[in-house]
Residue frames as a rotation matrix with the C-alpha (Angstrom) as fourth column:
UNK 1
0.582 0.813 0.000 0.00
0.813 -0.582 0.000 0.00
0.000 0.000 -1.000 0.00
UNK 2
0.105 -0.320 0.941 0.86
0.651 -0.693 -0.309 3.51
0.751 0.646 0.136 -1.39
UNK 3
0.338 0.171 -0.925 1.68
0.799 -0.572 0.186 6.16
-0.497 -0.802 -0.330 1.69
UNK 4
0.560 0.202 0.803 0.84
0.665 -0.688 -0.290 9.61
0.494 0.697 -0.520 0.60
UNK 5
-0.596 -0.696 -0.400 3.33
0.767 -0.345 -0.541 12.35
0.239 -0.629 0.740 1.99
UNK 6
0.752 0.564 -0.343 1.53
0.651 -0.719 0.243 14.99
-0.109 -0.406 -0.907 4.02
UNK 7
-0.294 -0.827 0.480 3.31
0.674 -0.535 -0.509 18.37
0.678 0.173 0.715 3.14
UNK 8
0.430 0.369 -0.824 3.68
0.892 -0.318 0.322 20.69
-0.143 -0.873 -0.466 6.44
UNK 9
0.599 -0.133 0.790 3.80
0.403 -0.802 -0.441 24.44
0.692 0.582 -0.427 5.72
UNK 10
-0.440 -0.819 -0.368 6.58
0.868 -0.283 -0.407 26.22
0.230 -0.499 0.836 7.44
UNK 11
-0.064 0.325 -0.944 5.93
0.743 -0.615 -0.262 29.28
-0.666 -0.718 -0.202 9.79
UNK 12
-0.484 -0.062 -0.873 6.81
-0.455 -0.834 0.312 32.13
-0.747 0.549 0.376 6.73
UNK 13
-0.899 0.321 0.298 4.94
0.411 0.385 0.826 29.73
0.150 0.865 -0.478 4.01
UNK 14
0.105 0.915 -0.389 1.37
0.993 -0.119 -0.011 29.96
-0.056 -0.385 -0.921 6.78
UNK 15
-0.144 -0.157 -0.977 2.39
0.355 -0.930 0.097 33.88
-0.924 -0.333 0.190 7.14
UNK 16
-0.957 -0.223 -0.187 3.09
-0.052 -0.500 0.864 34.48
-0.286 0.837 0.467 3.32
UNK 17
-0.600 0.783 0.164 -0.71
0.698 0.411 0.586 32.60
0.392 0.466 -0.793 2.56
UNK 18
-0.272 0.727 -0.630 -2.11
0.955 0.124 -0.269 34.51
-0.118 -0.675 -0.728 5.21
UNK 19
-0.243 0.126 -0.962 -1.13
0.036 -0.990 -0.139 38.00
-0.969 -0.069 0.236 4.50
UNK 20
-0.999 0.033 -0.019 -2.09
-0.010 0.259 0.966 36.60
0.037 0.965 -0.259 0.28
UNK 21
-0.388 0.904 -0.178 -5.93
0.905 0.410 0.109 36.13
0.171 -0.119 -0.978 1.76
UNK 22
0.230 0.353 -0.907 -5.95
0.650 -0.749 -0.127 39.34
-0.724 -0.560 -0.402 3.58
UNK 23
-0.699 -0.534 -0.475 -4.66
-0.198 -0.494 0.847 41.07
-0.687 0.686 0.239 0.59
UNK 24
-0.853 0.480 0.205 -7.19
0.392 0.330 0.859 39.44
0.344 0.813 -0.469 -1.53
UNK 25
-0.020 0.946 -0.324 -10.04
0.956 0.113 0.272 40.13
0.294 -0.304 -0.906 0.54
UNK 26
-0.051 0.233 -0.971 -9.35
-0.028 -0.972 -0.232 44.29
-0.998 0.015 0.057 0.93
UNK 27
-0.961 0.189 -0.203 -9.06
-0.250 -0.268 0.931 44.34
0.122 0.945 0.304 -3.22
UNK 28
-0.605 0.796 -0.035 -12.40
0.731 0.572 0.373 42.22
0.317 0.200 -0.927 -2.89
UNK 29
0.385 0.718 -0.579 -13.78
0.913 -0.390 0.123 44.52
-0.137 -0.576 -0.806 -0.55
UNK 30
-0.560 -0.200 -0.804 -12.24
-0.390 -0.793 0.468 47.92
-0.731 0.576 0.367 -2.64
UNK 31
-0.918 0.393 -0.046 -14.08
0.046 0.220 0.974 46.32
0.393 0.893 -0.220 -5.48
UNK 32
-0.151 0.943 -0.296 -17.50
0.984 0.173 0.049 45.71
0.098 -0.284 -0.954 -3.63
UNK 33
0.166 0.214 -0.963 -17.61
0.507 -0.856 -0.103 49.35
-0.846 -0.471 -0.250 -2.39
UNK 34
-0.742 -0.414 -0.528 -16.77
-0.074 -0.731 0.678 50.61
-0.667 0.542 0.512 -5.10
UNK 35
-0.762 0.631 -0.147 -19.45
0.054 0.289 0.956 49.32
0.645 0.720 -0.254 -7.47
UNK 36
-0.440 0.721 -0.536 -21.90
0.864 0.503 -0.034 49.49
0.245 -0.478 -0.844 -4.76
UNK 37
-0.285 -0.126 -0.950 -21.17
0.487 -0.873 -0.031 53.07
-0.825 -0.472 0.310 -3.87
UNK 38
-0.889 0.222 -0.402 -21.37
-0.451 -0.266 0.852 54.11
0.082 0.938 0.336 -8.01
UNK 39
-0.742 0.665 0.080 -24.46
0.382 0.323 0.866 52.28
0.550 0.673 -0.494 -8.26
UNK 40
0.269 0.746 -0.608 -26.50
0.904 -0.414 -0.108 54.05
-0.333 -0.521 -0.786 -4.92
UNK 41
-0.567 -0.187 -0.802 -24.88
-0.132 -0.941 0.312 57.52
-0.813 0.283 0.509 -6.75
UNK 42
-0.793 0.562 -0.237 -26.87
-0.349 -0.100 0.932 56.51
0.500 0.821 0.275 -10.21
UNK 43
-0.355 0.919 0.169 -29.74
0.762 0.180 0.622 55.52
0.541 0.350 -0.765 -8.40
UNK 44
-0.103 0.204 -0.973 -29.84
0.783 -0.587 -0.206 58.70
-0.614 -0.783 -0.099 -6.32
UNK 45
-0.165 0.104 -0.981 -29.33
-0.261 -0.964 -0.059 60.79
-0.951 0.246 0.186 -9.29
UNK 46
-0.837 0.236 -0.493 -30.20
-0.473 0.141 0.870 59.16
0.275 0.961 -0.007 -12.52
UNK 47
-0.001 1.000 0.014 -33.80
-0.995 -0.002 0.101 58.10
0.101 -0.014 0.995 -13.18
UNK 48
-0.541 -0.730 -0.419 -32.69
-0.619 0.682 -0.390 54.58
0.570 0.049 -0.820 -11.73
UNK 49
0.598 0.666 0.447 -34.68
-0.649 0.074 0.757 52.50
0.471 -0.743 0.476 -9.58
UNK 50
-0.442 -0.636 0.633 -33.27
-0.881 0.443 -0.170 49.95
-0.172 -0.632 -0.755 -6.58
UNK 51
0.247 0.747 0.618 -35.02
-0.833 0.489 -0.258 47.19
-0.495 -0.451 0.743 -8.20
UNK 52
0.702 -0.253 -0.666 -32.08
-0.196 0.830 -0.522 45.72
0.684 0.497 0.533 -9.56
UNK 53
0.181 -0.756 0.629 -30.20
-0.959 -0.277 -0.056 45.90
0.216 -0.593 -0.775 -6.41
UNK 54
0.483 0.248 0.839 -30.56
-0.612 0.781 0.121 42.50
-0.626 -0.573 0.530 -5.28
UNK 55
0.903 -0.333 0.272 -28.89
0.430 0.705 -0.564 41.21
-0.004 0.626 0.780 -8.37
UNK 56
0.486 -0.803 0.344 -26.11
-0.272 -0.514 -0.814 43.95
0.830 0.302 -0.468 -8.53
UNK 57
0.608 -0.259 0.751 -25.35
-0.782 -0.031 0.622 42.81
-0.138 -0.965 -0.222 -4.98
UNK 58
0.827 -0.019 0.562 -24.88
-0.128 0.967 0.221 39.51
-0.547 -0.255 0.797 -6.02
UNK 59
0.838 -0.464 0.288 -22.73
0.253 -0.137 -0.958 40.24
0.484 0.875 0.003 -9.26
UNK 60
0.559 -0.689 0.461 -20.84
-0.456 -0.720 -0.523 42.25
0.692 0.082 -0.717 -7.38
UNK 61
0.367 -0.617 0.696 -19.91
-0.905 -0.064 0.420 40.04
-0.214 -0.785 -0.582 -4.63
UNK 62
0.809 -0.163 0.565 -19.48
0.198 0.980 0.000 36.97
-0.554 0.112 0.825 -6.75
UNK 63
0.662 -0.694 0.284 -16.80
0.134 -0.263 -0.955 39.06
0.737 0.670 -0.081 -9.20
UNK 64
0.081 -0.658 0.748 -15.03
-0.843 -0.445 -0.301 40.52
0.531 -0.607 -0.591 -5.84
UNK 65
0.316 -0.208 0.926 -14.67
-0.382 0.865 0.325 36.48
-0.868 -0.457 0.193 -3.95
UNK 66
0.776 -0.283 0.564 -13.44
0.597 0.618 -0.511 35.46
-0.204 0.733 0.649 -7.39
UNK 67
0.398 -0.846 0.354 -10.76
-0.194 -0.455 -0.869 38.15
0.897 0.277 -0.345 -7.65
UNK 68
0.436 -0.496 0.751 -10.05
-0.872 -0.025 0.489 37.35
-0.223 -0.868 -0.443 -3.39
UNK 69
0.804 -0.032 0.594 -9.72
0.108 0.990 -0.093 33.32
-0.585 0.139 0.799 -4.28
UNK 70
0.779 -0.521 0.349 -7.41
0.182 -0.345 -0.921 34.87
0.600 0.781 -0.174 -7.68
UNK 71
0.163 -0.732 0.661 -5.24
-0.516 -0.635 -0.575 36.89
0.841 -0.247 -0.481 -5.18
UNK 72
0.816 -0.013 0.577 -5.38
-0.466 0.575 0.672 34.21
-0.341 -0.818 0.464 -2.46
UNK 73
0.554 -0.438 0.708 -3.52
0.451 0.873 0.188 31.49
-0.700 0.215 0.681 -4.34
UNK 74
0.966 -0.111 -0.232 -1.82
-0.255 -0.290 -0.922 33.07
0.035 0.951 -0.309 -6.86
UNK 75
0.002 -0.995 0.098 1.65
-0.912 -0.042 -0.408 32.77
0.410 -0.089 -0.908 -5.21
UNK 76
0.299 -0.062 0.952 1.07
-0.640 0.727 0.248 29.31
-0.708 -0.684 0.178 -3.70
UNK 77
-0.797 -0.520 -0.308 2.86
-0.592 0.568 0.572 26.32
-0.123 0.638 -0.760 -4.82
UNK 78
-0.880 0.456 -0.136 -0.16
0.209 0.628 0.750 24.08
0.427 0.631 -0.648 -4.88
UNK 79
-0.470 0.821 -0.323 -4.14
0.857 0.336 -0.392 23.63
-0.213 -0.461 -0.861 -3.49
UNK 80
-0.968 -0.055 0.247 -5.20
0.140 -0.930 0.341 27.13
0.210 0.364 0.907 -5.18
UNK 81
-0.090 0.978 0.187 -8.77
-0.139 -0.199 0.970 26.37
0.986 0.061 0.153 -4.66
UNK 82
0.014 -0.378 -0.926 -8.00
0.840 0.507 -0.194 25.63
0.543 -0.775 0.324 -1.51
UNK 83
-0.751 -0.372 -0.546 -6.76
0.360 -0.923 0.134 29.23
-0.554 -0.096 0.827 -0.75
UNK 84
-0.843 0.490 0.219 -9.36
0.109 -0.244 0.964 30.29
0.526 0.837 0.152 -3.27
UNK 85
0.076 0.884 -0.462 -11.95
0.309 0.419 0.854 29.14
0.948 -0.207 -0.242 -0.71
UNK 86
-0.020 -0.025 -0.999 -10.48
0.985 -0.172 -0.016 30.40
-0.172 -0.985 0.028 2.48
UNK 87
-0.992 -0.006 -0.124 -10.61
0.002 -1.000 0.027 33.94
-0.124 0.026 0.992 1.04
UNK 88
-0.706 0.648 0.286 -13.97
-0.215 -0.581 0.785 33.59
0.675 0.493 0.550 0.37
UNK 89
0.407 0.707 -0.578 -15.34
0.569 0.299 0.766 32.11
0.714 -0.641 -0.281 3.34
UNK 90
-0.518 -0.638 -0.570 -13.09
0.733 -0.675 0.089 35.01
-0.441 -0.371 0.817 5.10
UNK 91
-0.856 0.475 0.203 -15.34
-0.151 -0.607 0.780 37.51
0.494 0.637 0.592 2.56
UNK 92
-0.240 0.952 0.192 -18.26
-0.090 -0.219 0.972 36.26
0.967 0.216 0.139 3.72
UNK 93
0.293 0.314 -0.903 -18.24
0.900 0.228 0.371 35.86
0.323 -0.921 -0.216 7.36
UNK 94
-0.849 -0.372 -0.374 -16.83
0.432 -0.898 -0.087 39.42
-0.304 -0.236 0.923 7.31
UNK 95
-0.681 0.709 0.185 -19.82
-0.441 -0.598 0.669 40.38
0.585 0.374 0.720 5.27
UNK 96
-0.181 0.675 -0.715 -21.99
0.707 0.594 0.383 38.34
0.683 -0.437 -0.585 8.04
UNK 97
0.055 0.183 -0.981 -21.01
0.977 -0.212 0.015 40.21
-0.205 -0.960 -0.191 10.90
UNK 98
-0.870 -0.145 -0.471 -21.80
0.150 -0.988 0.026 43.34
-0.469 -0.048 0.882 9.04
UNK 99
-0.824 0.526 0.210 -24.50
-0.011 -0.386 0.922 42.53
0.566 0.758 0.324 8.53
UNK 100
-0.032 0.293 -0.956 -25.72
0.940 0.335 0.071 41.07
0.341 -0.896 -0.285 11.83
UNK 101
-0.511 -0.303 -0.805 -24.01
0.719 -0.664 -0.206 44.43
-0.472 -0.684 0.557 13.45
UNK 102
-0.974 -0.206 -0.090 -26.30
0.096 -0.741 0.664 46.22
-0.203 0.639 0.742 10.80
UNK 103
-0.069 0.945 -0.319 -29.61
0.130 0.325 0.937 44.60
0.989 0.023 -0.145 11.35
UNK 104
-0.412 -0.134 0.901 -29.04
-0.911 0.034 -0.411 43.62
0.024 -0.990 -0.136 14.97
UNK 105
0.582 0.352 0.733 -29.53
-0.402 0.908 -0.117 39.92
-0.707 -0.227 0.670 14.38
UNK 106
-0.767 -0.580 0.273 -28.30
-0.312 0.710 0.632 36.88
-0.560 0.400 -0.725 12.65
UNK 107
0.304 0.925 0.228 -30.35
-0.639 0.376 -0.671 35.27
-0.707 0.058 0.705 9.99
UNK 108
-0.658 -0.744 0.118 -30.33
-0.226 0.345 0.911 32.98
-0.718 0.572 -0.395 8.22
UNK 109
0.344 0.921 -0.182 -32.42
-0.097 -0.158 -0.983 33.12
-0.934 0.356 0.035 5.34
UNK 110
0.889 0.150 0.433 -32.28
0.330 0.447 -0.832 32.48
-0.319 0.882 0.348 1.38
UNK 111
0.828 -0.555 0.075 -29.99
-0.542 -0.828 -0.146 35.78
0.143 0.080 -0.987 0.79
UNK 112
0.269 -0.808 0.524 -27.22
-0.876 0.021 0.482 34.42
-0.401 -0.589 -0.702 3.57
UNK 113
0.227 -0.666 0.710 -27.15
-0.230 0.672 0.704 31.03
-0.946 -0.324 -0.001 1.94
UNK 114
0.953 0.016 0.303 -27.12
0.302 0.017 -0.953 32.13
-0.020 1.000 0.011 -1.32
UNK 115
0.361 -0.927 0.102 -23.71
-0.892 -0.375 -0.251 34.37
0.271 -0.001 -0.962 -0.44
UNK 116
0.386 -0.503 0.773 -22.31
-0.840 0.155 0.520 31.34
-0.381 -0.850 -0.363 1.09
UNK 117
0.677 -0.159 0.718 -22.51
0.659 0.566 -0.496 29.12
-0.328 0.809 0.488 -1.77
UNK 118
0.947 -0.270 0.172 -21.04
0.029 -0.464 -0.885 31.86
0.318 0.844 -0.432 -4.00
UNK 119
0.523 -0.849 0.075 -18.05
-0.796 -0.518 -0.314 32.69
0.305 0.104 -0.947 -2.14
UNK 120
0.169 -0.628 0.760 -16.87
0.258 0.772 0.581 28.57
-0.951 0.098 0.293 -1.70
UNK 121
0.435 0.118 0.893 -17.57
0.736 0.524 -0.428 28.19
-0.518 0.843 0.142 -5.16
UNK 122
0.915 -0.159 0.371 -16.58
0.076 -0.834 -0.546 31.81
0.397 0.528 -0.751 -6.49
UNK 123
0.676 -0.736 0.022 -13.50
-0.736 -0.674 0.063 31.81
-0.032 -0.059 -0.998 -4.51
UNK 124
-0.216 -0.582 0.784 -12.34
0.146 0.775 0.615 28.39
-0.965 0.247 -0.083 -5.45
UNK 125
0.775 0.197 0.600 -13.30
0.612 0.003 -0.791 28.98
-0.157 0.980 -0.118 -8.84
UNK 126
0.935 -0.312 0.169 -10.73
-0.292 -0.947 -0.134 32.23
0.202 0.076 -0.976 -8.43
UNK 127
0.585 -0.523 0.620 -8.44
-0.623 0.200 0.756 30.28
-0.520 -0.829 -0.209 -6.56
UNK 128
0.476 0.002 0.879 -8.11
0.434 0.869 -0.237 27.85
-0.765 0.494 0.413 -9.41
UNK 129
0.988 0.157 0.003 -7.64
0.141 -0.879 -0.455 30.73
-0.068 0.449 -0.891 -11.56
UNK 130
0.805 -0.558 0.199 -4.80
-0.593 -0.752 0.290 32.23
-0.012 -0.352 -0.936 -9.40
UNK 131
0.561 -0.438 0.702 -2.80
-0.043 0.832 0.553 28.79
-0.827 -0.341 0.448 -9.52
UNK 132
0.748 0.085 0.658 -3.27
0.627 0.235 -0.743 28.29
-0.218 0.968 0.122 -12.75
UNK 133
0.899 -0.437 0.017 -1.56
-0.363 -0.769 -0.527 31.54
0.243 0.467 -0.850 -13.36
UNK 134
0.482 -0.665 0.571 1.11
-0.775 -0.020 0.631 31.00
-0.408 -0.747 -0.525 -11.13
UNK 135
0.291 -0.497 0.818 2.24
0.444 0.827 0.345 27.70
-0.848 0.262 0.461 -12.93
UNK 136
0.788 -0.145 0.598 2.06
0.592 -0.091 -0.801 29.45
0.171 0.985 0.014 -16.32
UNK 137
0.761 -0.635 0.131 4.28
-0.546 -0.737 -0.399 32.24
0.350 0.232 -0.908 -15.49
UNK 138
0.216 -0.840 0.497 6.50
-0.487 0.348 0.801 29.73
-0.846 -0.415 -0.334 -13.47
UNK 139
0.205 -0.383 0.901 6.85
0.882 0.471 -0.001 27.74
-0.424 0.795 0.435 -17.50
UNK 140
0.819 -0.197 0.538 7.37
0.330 -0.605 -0.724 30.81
0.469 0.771 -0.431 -19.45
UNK 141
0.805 -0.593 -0.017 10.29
-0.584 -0.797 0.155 31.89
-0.106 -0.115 -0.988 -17.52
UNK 142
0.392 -0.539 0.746 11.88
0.046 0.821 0.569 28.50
-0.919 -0.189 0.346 -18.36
């Protein structure tokens, strides 16, 4: 029988990933605000209504947990979705407890597990992405 090695990350590998998530998740969250902010300025002043908000919300936070998941893993040597997926469950449990601390409650309701799907799946989808890159640019400099 076949014994897989288990690879253990060194103290500056867990540091380098970690401060790669947190890095991913302020661009994420500089993207959200930004598009969120521009779109309550056109519906405050252009003949706009807020009755696509509910989709722009989503758009926007499934593009910004796919660029954290991107900038998670890019520099890692392997598991990209991995990384891909801890930025985005890091995205959304930040966006939880702003929203809790914004409601004054917890719910859970369609909404919350709709975001929670998106940002595994959107930031392993990103995460995949960010690997990906990372190998290509590591062949082209061969």
């Amino acid at each position: 029988m076949e014994m897989k090695s288990v690879r253990i990350f060194s103290a500056e590998e867990k540091e380098s990933r970690l401060s790669a998530i947190l890095s991913g998740i302020l661009i994420a969250y500089a993207i959200t605000c930004t598009i969120l902010i521009g779109y309550a300025i056109l519906i405050t002043y252009a003949s706009l209504t807020g009755q696509n908000m509910p989709l722009v919300v989503t758009v926007t936070c499934l593009a910004s947990v796919i660029t954290a998941g991107f900038d998670a893993a890019k520099g890692a040597e392997s598991k990209g979705w991995l990384w891909g997926i801890a930025a985005g469950l890091v995205y959304a449990a930040i966006l939880a407890v702003i929203g809790v601390w914004l409601n004054k409650g917890f719910v859970i309701d369609s909404r919350t597990v709709t975001l929670a799907i998106l940002s595994v799946a959107g930031g392993g989808f990103g995460g995949v992405l960010g690997i990906n890159v990372n190998i290509l640019k590591k062949k082209s400099r061969r």
